[in-house]
N, C-alpha and C positions, 0 to 999 in steps of 0.2 A: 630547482625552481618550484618542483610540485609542491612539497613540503614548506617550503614558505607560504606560498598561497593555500595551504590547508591550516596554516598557523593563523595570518590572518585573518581568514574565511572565519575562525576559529573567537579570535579573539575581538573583532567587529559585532559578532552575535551577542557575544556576553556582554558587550559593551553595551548594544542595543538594551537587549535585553535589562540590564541593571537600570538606566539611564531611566527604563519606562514605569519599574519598580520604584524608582526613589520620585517620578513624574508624579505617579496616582499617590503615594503618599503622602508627599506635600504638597499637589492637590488637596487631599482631604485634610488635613492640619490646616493648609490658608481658609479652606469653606468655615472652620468654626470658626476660625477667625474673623472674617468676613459675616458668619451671623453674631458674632457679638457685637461687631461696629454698627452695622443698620438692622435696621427692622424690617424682615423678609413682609410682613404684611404691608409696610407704606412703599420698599423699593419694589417687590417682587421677588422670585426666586430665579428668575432667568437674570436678571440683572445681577444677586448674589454671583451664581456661577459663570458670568462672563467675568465680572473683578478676578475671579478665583482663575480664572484659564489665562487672564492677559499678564497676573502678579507672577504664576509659580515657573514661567522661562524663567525670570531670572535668578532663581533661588538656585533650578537647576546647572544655571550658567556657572555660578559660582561654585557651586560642590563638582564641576566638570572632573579637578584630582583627584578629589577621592574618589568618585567614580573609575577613572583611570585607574588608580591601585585597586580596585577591589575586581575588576575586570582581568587585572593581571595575574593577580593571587588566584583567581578562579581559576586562569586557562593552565596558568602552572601546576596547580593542584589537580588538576581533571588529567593531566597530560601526566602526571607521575603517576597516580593511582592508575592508570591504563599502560604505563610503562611505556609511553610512548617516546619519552625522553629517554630513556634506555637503549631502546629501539635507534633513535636518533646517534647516541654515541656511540652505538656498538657499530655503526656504521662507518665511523672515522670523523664526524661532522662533529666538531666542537658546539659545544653547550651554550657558545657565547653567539656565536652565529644563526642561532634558534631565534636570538635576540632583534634579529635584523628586522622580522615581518611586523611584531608587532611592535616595534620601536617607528618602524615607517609607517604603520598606521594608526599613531598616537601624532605624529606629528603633519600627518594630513587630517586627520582630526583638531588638530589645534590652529590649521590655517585655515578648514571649513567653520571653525567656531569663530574665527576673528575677523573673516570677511565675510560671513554669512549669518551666522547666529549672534553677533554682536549685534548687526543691524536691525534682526531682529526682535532680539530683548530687549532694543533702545526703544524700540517702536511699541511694542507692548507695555513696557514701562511709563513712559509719557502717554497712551492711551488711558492706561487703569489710572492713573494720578488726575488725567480731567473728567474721567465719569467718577471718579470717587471725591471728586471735589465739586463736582454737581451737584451729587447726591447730598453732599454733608458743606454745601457754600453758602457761603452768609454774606458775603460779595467785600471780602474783607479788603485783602491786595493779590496784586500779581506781580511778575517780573516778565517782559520779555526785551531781546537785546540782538541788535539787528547791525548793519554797515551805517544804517543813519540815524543811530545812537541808540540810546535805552528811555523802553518804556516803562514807566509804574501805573499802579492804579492802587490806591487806600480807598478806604473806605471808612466810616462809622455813622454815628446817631445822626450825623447833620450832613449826612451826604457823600457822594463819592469824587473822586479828584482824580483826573489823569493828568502823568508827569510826563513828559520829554524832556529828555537831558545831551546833550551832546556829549559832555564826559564827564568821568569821576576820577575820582582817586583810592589809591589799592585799597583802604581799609572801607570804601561805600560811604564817606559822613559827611564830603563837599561836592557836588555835581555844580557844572558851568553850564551855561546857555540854558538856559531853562523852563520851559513852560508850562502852565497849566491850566487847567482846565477844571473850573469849579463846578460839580453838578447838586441842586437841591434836593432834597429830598425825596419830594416826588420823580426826581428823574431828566428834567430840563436843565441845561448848563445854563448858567447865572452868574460866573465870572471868569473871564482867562487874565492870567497872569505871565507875564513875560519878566527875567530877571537874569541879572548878570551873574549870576551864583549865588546856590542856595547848598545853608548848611543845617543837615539836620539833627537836632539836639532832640534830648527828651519831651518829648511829647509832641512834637512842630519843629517846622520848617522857619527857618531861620534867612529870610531873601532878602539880597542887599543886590541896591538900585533896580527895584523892581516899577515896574508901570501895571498898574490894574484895569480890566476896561468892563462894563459890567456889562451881560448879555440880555437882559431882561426885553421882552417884549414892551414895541413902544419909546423908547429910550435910544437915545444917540451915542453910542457907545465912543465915541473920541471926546465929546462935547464932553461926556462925564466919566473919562478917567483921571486917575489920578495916578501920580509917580510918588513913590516911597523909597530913602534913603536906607529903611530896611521896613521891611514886613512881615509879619508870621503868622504861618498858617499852621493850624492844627494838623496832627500826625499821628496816625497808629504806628506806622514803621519803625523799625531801629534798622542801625548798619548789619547787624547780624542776622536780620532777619532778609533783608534784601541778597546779602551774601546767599543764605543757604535758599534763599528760591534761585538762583540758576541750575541747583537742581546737583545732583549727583553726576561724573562723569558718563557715567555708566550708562546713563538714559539719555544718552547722543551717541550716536551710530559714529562708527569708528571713520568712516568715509567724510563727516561731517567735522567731523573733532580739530582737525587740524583749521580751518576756517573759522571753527567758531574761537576757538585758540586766540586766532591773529585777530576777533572780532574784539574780544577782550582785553588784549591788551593795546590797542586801537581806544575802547573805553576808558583805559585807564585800570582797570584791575588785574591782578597778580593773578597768571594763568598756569602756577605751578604745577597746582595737584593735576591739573587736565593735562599738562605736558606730562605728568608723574605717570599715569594713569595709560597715556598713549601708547608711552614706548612699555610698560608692562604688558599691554595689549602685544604687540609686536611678540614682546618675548614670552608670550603665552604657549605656544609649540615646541620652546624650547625645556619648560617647565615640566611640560604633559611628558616628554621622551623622558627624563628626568623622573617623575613619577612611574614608568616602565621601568625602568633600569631599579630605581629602589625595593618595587616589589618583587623585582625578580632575585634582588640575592639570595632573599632567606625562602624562597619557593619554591628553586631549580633544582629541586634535588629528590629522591624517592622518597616515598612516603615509608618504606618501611625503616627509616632511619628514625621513624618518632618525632616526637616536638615539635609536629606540624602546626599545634597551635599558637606554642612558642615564637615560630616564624611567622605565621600570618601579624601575631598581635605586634612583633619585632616590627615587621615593615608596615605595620598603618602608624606605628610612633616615630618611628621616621620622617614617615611622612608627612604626619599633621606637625610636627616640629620643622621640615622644611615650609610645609605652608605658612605657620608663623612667621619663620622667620620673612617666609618673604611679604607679611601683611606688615608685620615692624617696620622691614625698611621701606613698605611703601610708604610707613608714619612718618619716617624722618627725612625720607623725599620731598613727602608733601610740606613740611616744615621747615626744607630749607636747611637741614643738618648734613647730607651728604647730598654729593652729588644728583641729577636727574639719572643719567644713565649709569652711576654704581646703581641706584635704588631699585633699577628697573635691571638689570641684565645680572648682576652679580650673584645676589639667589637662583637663577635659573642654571645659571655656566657651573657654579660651585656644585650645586644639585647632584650635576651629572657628572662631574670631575670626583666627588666624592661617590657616585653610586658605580662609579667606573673600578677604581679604586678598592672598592670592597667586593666590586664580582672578578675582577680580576685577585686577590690577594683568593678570594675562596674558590674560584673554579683553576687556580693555577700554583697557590701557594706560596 
């Protein structure tokens, strides 16, 4: 038992350790980034480096594997060079069993990253996305999408327009029950409109059996509405642009995901890639163990046998090859080619069936 809690004692450090190294690095990659998008004289420099600290969680969230393998290649390597795995077999204690501590604490690492650090990447993400659109807002549109329905807001030269819709359809280009609300240029609303569904084409809204009522100060607004068998309103939106503002999965907290799931397709739209997205969450810990086991084949061994750098560079192309593979089939999850839960659990189970496979075939023959 001592020996496992010195392995993980062991392999938690490195991990810290790495984790804060690859932190401050892309830290300072996003800050340049961040000064070429605004101008540190009109935002400030405090505001640069809050974008920079709320953006680089998630950058870190993402590289969590390879972190993982380079934390393991480490303690492997540190532990042969000290012949402490030597020490370990000459004991009678199998090579593979060494495997136990820090395979368990890769995979309570991967269940503190998906109920804890998910939440809060989502949080930082959707934070720096509304001060960066603060900063750089020209009051164009927005999306947001609730139990009692979805909201819009356009904008351009002749004013801004809020939409309520009760519901859409998967591809966003027909909304039912629909309201809106016309604002003038200075900023006073000046017409709502109510319609039975509006469909939007290039350039405008397309509203059939709509009723207009004009809001103007002074003015009787039932006296002088008018009903239209269709009417069109001007439009900056397209379907695709409404699509990609709900935003990336990833920037809603996994606790939230599943509601917002059932909100959308409640809407009317296709809630694939977020159910896609979910259960990879889920099978995030099974991935991280998985990334243990791979760096451990080519690491487990002493270092006077040579070709250490063979094996390091052996298991990071393993590795970034299973992360591929498993960002493909989250491509053909999201699309609808294969199953949700082949797209999401299959990469992570194979991972470790194969990394099982090759530390057993080399530590056993």
């Amino acid at each position: 038992m001592t020996i496992h809690l010195y392995f993980a004692r062991k392999f938690l450090w490195l991990l810290l350790g790495i984790s804060g190294v690859f932190f401050v690095l892309m830290a300072l990659i996003d800050l340049m980034e961040q000064f070429r998008r605004f101008d540190v004289d009109e935002v400030g420099f405090d505001a640069i480096l809050k974008l920079t600290l709320l953006r680089t969680p998630e950058g870190l969230y993402q590289l969590l594997p390879l972190i993982i393998i380079l934390a393991t290649v480490s303690l492997f390597i540190s532990l042969s060079r000290t012949s402490e795995l030597v020490v370990v077999r000459a004991s009678g204690r199998s090579a593979i069993l060494s495997l136990l501590s820090p395979v368990a604490v890769a995979l309570l690492v991967g269940i503190f990253a998906v109920s804890t650090l998910n939440p809060l990447v989502a949080a930082t993400s959707v934070t720096y996305s509304q001060l960066s659109d603060d900063m750089r807002s020209d009051g164009r549109s927005a999306l947001s999408l609730s139990s009692e329905g979805i909201w819009l807001r356009q904008g351009g030269a002749l004013g801004q327009a809020v939409i309520h819709a009760a519901q859409t359809n998967v591809d966003a280009s027909e909304f039912r029950e629909v309201t809106f609300v016309i604002y003038a240029p200075d900023g006073g609303p000046q017409t709502r409109i109510e319609a039975e569904s509006a469909i939007l084409l290039e350039g405008a809204w397309e509203l059939r059996k709509a009723k207009a009522w004009p809001l103007l100060a002074g003015i009787n607004s039932e006296e002088n509405s008018k009903s239209h068998d269709t009417l069109r309103v001007e439009s900056s939106l397209t379907p695709d642009q409404i699509r990609d503002r709900f935003g990336s999965p990833a920037a809603i907290s996994i606790w939230d995901l599943p509601r917002f799931i059932n909100d959308l397709e409640e809407a009317g739209f296709s809630a694939r890639r977020h159910t896609v997205w979910l259960h990879m969450e889920f099978a995030q810990p099974l991935f991280l163990m998985a990334m243990v086991l791979i760096a451990s084949v080519f690491t487990m061994r002493h270092t006077r046998f040579g070709n250490t750098g063979v094996a390091v560079l052996a298991s990071l192309l393993i590795g970034f090859t299973l992360y591929f593979i498993r960002n493909f089939a989250k491509i053909l999850g999201d699309s609808g080619q294969i199953p949700i839960e082949l797209a999401a659990w299959a990469p992570p189970v194979a991972s470790i069936l194969l990394a099982l496979g090759l530390l057993l075939h080399m530590e056993d023959g």
